[in-house]
N, C-alpha and C positions, 0 to 999 in steps of 0.2 A: 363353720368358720368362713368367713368371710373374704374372699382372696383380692389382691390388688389389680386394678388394672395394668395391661399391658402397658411398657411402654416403648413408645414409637420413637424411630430413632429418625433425625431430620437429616440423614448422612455427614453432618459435621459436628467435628468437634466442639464442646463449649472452648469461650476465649480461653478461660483462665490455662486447658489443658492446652491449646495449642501452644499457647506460651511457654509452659513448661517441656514440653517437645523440640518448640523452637531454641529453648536454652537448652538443652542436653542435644542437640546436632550442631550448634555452634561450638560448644564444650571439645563435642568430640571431635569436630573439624582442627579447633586448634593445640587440640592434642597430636595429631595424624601428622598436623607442621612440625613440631616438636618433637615427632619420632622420626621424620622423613628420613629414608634413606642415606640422601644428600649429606646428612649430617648423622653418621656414625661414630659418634665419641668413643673414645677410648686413653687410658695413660700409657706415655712413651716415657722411657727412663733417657736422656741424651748422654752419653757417652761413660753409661751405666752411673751418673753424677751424682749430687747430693738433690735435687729437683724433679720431679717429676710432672710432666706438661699436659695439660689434656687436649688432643687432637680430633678435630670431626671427620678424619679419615684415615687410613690405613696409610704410612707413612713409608717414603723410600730413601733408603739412608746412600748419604756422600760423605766423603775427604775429599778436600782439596787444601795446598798450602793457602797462608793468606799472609800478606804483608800490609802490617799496619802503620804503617811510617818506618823509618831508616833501622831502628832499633831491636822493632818487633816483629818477629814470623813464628806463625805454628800454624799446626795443622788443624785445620776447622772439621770436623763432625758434622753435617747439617741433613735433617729429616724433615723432607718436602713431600706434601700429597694436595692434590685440589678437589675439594668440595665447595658445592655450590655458587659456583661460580668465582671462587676468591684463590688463592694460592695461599697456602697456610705453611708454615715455617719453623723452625727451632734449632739455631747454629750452637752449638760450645766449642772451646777452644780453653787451653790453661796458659797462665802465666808463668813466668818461674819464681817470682816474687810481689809480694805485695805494692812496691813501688810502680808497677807496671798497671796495674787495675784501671784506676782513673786515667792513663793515655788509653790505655785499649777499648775505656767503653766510650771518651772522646773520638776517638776512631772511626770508633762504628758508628757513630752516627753525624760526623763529619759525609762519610761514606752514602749515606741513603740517597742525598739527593744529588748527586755528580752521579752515582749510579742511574738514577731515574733522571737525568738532565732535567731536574725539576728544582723547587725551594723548599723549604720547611716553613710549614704552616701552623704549626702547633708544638709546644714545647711544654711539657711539665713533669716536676719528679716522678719517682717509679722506685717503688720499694715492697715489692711485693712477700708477705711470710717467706719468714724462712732468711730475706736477703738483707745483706746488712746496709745500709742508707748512706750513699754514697755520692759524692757532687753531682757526679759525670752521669749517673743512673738517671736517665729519660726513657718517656713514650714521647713517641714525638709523630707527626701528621708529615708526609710529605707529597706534594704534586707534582708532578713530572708527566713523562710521556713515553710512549716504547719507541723503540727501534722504527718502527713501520708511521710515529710520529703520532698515534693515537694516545689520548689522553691517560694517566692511569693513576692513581690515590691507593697509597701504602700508610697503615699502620703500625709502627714498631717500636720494639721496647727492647733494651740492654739493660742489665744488673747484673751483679757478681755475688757469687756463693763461694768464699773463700776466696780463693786463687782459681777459681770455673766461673769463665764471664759466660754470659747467656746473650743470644737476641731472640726477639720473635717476630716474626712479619708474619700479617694479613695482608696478602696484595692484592686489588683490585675487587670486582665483582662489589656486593652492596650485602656483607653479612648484618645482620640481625644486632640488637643490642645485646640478647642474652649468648649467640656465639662471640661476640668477642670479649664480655664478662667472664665465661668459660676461659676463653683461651689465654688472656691474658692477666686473667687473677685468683683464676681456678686451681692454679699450682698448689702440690705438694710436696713439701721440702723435707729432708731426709733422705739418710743411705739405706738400701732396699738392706 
C-alpha cells in the first residue's frame, strides 16, 4: 500500500481559514461589548406599578415631593444608577384622577429643559406596550448644559399606565442604539 507524501506545512494559514478566524474573533469581540459589564441589564418594577423597565445597572431608589404646577404635588419614586457613562433613570408618581394625566405628563416635560437650562430638540409621540396613547405622552431630545456650564444631551420619555405617570431619562454620556431600544421600549407591562 502505497502511502502519501508528507505534507509540509508553510507556517500559515490558507486565506480562506484565516478568514473564517478573522470572522469568529470579530463575532466574539462584539459579543464581549454586548456582555460588558458596563451594561448589566436587569427588570426594576417602579413603585411596585403596572410596568416593568429594564436597567443596565443596579439602581438606587429616592422620594422626594414634586410640584407640578399650582395644582399638582406627589411624591415621586425615582430609581437612578450610571452605567457607561450615561445616568439612566425611571420616576413614577400617581394622580388622583384621570383629569390630571395630560397636565402632569405636560409638566414633565415642560420641566427638562429649565432643568438642563437648555431647549428641546426633538419631540415625537411615545406610547409604549402596555400605555394607553395619550396627547401629552412624548420622547423628547433636550440640550442644555450642567451647573459647572458644560454641555450635556438628555433623552426622555413620559406616559401613563392608568392613573401611574412614568418618565425615563438617559443623561449624557453617548449610549448605544441597542441600550436605549432596551431602555426605552423594552418595557413590560403588567402587575407582577
Amino acid at each position: 500500500m502505497a502511502s502519501s507524501p508528507p505534507v509540509q506545512s508553510s507556517g500559515r494559514a490558507p486565506r480562506a481559514m484565516r478568514r473564517t478566524w478573522l470572522g469568529w474573533a470579530g463575532g466574539l469581540f462584539v459579543l464581549a461589548q454586548a456582555c460588558s459589564p458596563a451594561l448589566d441589564w436587569r427588570s426594576v418594577r417602579p413603585a411596585e406599578g403596572a410596568v416593568a423597565v429594564w436597567m443596565p445597572c443596579k439602581p438606587e431608589r429616592y422620594e422626594r415631593p414634586v410640584r407640578l404646577g399650582p395644582e399638582l404635588k406627589a411624591t415621586m419614586e425615582m430609581q437612578v444608577c450610571d452605567a457607561g457613562g450615561t445616568t439612566w433613570a425611571v420616576s413614577t408618581f400617581e394622580v388622583a384622577e384621570d383629569a390630571a394625566i395630560d397636565p402632569a405628563l405636560a409638566a414633565l416635560r415642560a420641566a427638562r429643559p429649565v432643568q438642563l437650562s437648555g431647549t428641546e430638540r426633538e419631540a415625537r409621540a411615545y406610547a409604549p406596550v402596555g400605555a394607553a396613547s395619550r396627547v401629552e405622552a412624548r420622547r423628547i431630545v433636550v440640550e442644555g448644559q450642567r451647573p459647572d456650564g458644560r454641555p450635556v444631551r438628555e433623552l426622555s420619555a413620559a406616559f401613563a399606565v392608568d392613573r401611574q405617570i412614568y418618565q425615563l431619562l438617559a443623561l449624557d454620556g453617548q449610549p448605544g442604539p441597542e441600550a436605549l431600544e432596551m431602555f426605552f421600549d423594552g418595557m413590560e407591562a403588567g402587575r407582577p
